[in-house]
Backbone bond lengths (Angstrom), bond angles and torsions (degrees), N, CA, C in turn:
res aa  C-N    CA-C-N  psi(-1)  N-CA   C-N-CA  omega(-1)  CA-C   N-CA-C  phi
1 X - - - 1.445 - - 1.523 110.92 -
2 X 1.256 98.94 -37.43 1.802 96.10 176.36 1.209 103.86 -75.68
3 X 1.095 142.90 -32.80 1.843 137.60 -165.87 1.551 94.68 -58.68
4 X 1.693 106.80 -51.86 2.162 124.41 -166.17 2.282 77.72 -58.77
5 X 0.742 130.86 -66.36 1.069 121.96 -134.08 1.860 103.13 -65.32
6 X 1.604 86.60 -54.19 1.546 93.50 157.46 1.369 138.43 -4.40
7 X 1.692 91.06 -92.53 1.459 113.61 168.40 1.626 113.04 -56.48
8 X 1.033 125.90 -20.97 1.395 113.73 171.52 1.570 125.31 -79.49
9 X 1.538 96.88 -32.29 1.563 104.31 162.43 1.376 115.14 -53.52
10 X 2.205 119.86 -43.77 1.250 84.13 -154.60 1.681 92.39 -102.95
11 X 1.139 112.34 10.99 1.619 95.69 178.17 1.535 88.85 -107.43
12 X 1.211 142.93 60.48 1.338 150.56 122.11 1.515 134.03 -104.93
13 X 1.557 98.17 -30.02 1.894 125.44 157.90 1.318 92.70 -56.49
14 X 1.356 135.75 -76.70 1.537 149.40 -151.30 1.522 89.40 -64.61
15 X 1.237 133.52 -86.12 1.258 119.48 -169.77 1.488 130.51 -23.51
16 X 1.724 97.47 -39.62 1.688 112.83 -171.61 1.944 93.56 -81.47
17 X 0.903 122.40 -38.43 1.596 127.33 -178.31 1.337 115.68 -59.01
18 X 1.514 106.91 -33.96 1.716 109.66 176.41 1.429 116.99 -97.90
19 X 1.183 111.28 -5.13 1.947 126.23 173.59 1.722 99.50 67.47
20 X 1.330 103.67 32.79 1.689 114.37 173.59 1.583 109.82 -84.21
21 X 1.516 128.18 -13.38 1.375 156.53 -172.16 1.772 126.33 -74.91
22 X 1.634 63.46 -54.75 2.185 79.83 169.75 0.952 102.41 -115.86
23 X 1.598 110.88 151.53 1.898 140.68 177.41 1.840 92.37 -69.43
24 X 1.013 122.31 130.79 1.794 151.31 109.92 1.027 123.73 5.52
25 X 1.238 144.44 108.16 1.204 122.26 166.40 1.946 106.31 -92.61
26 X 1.134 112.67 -8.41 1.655 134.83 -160.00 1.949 95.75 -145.61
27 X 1.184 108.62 88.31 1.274 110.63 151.89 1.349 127.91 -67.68
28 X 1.568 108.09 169.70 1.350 98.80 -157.25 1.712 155.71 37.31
29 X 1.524 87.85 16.23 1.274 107.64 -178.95 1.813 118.27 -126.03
30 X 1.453 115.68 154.59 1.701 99.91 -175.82 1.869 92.34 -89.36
31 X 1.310 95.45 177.27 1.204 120.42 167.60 1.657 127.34 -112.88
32 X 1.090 115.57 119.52 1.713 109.22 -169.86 1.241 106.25 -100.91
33 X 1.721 150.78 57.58 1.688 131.34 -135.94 1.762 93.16 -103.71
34 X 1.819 98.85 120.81 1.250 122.88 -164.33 1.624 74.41 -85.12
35 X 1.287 152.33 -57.58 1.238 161.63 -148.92 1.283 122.65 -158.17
36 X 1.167 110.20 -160.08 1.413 123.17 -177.19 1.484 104.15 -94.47
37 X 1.082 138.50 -34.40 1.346 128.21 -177.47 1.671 112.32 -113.13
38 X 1.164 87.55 -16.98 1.845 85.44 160.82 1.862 125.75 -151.97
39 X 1.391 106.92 135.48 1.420 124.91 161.57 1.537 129.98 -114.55
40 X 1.155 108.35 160.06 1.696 118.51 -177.98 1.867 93.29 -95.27
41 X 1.432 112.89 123.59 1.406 108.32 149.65 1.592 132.36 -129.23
42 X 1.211 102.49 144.15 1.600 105.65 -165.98 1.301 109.70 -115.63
43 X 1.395 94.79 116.25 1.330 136.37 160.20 1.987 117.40 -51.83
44 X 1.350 104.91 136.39 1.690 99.89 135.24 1.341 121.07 -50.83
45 X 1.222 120.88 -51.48 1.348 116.13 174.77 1.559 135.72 -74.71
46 X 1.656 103.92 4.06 1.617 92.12 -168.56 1.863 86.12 153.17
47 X 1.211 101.79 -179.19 1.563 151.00 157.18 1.205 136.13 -86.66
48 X 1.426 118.77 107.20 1.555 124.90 -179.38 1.356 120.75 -124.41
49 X 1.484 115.37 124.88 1.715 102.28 167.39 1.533 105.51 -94.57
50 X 1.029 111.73 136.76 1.726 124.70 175.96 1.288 105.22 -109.06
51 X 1.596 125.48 121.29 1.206 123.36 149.45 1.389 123.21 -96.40
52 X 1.474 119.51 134.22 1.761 106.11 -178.95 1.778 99.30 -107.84
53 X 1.655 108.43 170.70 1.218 99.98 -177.46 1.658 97.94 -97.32
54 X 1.082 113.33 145.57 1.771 119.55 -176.24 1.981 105.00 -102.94
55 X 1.278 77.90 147.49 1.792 93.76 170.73 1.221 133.18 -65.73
56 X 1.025 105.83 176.23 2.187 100.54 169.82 1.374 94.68 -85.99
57 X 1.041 135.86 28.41 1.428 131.29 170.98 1.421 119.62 -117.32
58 X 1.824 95.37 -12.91 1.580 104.66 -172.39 1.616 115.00 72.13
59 X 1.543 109.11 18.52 1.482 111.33 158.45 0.904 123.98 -98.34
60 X 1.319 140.58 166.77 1.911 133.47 179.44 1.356 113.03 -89.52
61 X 1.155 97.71 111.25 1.349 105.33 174.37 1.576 130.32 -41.14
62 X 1.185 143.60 96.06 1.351 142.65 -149.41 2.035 114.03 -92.64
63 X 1.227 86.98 -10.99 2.082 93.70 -161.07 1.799 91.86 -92.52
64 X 1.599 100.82 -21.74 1.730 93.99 170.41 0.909 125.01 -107.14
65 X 1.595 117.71 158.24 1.821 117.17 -162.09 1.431 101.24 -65.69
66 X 1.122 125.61 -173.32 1.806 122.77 178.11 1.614 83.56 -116.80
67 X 1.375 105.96 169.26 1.870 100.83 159.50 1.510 88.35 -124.25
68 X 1.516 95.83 168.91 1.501 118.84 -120.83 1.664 100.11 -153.45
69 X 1.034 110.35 86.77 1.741 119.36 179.51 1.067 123.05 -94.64
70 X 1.195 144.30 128.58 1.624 145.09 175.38 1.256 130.45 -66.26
71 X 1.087 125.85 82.10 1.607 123.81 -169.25 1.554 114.16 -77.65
72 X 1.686 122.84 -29.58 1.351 95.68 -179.71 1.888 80.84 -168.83
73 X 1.336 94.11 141.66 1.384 107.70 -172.41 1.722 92.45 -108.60
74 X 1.757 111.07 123.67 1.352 121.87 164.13 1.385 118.34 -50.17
75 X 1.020 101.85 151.32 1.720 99.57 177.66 1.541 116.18 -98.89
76 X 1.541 97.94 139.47 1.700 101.95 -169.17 1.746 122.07 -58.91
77 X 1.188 130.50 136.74 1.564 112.42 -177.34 1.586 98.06 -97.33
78 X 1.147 107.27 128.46 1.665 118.70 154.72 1.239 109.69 -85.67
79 X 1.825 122.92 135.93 0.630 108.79 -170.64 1.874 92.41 -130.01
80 X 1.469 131.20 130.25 1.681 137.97 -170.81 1.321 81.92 -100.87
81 X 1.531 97.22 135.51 0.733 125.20 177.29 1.931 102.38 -110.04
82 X 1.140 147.45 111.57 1.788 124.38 178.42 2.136 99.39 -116.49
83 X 1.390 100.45 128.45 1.490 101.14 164.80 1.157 129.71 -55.23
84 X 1.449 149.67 106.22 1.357 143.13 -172.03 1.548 117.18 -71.30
């Protein structure tokens, strides 16, 4: 019974450690959360600060859009191709 309990602790730690646990609002992207109403997320394409609006509970409000600022646009790769 202690081994079941164990393993549930740590593959429930691990889940929460890899952010495999909670839903996305931005797939494929990390999350940087400076706070509760705002994080930096990085894109393939770039840099975003997101602010969300928070509750009287001090949770993030989820049913409203966040706004969404551009902090840094990735740079495009060219890629040459030369025939040998």
């Amino acid at each position: 019974m202690k081994k079941v309990i164990l393993a549930l602790i740590l593959t429930f730690t691990t889940l929460l450690a890899t952010g495999e646990f909670k839903t996305s609002q931005f797939p494929d992207c990390s999350e940087l959360k400076l706070n509760e109403s705002k994080s930096i997320i990085s894109c393939l394409n770039g840099d975003y600060e997101v602010t969300f609006e928070v509750n009287d509970n001090g949770k993030r409000n989820t049913q409203l859009e966040p706004t969404i600022k551009i902090l840094s646009v990735a740079n495009q790769v060219t890629q040459y191709i030369q025939q040998k």
